[in-house]
N, C-alpha and C positions, 0 to 999 in steps of 0.2 A: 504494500500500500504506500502511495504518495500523498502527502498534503501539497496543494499548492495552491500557492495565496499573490496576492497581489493586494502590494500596496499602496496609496496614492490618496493625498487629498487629508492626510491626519487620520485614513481608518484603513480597515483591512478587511480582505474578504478572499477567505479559504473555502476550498471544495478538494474532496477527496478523488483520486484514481484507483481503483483497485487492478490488481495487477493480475496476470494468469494464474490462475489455482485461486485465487482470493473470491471468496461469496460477496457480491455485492449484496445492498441491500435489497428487499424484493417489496415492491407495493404499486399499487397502479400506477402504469405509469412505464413503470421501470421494464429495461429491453430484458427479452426473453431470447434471445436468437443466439445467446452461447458466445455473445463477442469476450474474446480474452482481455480487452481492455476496457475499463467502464468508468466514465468521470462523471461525478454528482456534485452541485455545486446548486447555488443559490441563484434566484434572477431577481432584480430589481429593478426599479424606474422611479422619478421624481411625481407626486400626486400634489394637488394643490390642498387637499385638507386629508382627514383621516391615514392612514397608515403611521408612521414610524419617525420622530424625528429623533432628525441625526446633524450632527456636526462637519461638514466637509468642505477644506478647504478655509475654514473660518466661516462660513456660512451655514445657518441652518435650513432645513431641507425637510420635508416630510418622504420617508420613502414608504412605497409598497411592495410588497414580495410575493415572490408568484411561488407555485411548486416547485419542487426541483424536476429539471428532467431532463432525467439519464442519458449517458449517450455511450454506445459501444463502436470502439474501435479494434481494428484486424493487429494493429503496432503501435506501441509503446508510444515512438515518436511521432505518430500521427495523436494518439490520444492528447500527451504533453503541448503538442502544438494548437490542436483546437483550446485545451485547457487555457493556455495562455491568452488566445483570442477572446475565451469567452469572459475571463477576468476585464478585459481590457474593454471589450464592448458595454460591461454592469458598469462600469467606473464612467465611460464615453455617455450614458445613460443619462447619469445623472450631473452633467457636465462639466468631467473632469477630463482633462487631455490625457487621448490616449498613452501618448510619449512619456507623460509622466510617472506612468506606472511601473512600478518594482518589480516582479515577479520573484520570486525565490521557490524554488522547488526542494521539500524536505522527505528526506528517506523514511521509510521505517525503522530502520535501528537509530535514527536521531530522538524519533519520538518514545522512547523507553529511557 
């Protein structure tokens, strides 16, 4: 398993990879077609009242969060690559520059 986050704007926002042999999680939604690589990650957008606020950038924001949804890839470097895209598109969301964003990708034996 990978955590990979992306940073940008004074917050952070991680989704997990699970890797070949690893059980993703399973709920509607979620790919059944046996991909060995599976990224789970959060989606959001800026709403003008209700949902979440939050701090970004020095600005506050209301955000709303949608389900997570799954996504299976055939290779590692295909998964980490949309990973990174999809980080980068949540942050471009809510209008933060794409170029700003950090990524960092952490192992599982970091996480122990």
């Amino acid at each position: 398993m990978l955590l990979i986050r992306g940073h940008a704007g004074g917050t952070a926002l991680t989704g997990t990879l699970y890797e070949r042999g690893e059980q993703p999680p399973t709920y509607k939604g979620a790919p059944d077609d046996g991909a060995p690589y599976v990224w789970v990650c959060d989606a959001f957008y800026e709403v003008e009242s209700g949902g979440q606020l939050q701090k970004i950038d020095g600005r506050e924001i209301r955000v709303a969060f949608e389900s997570p949804m799954p996504r299976g890839f055939e290779t590692a470097e295909q998964a980490i690559e949309a990973a990174k895209d999809h980080l980068r598109t949540q942050f471009a969301r809510i209008g933060v520059d794409e170029e700003s964003v950090e990524i960092e990708v952490i192992e599982d034996a970091e996480l122990q």
